[in-house]
N, C-alpha and C positions, 0 to 999 in steps of 0.2 A: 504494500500500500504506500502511495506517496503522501508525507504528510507537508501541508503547503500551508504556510500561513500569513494572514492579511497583512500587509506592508504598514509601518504607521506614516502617518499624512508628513508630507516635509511644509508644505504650505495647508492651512486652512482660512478661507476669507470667509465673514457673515453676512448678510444684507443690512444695513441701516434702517433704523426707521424713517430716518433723518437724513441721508446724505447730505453734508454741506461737500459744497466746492467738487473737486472734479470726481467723477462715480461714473462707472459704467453697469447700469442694471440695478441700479443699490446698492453696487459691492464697491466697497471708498478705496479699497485696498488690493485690487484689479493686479496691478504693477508688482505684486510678489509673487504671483504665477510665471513661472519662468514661461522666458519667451521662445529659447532656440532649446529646450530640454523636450524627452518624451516621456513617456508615461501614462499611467490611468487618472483619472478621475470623477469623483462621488458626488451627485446631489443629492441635498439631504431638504427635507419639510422641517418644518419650527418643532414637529413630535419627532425628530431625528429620525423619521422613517428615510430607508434606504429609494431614492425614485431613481435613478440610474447612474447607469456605470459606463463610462466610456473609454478608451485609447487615442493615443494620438502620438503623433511625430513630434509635433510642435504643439506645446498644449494650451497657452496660450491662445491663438489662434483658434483651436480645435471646440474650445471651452464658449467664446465669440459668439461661433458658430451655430452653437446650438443657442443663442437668443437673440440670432437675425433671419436665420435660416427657416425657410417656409416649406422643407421637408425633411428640418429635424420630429423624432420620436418625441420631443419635447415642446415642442411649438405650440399644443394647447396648454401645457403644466410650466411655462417659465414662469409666472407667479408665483407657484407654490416653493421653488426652489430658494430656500433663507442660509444656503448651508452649503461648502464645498471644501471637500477636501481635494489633494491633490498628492498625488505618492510620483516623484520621479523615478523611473526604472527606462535606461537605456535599452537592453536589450529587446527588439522586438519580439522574437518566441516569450520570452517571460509575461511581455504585456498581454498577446493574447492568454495565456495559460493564468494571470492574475484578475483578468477582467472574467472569465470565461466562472471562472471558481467565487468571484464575489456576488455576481450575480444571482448562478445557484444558491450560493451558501446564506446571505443574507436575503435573498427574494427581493432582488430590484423589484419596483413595479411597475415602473415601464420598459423596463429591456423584454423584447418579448421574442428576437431572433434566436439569442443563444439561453434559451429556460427551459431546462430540462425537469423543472420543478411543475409546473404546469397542468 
């Protein structure tokens, strides 16, 4: 049996209630998501439920995405997202094999390609 366990967050940003000054999405602190690093990362609801799990090359960019993008899995639920973690991991086999296993293990709720929980 392989045993694999969740990465801890190297960045986590919140949403503001309040944003002053410059904010993208609510999040005031956007700029410590790395820009040219890859990795997975987590949104989370105000009840820490897990809503999805993504990868990306550049994760910055990749994170963007999913609150401009009109066919991200997220596009009706960016509201509810108050929460993101973020776990740097270069290698790409790892990323898919981290996101693959968080998804099942914690039950994103909206990742619904790779749920084998279902």
């Amino acid at each position: 049996m392989i045993n694999i366990t969740i990465p801890k967050p190297t960045v986590t940003i919140s949403k503001q209630k309040n944003p002053e000054g410059s904010n993208i999405y609510g999040f005031t602190e956007f700029h410590l998501i790395p820009r040219d690093k890859g990795g997975i990362f987590m949104f989370y609801n105000d009840h820490q439920e897990l809503l999805f799990v993504g990868k990306a090359r550049k994760l910055r960019q990749r994170i963007k995405k999913h609150f401009e993008d009109t066919v991200s899995p997220m596009k009706m639920h960016r509201e509810e997202v108050t929460k993101i973690d973020v776990c740097v991991i270069e290698d790409p086999v790892h990323r898919e094999i981290y996101e693959t296993f968080i998804i099942n293990e914690l039950k994103s709720k909206y990742n619904i390609d790779k749920a084998f929980f279902r």
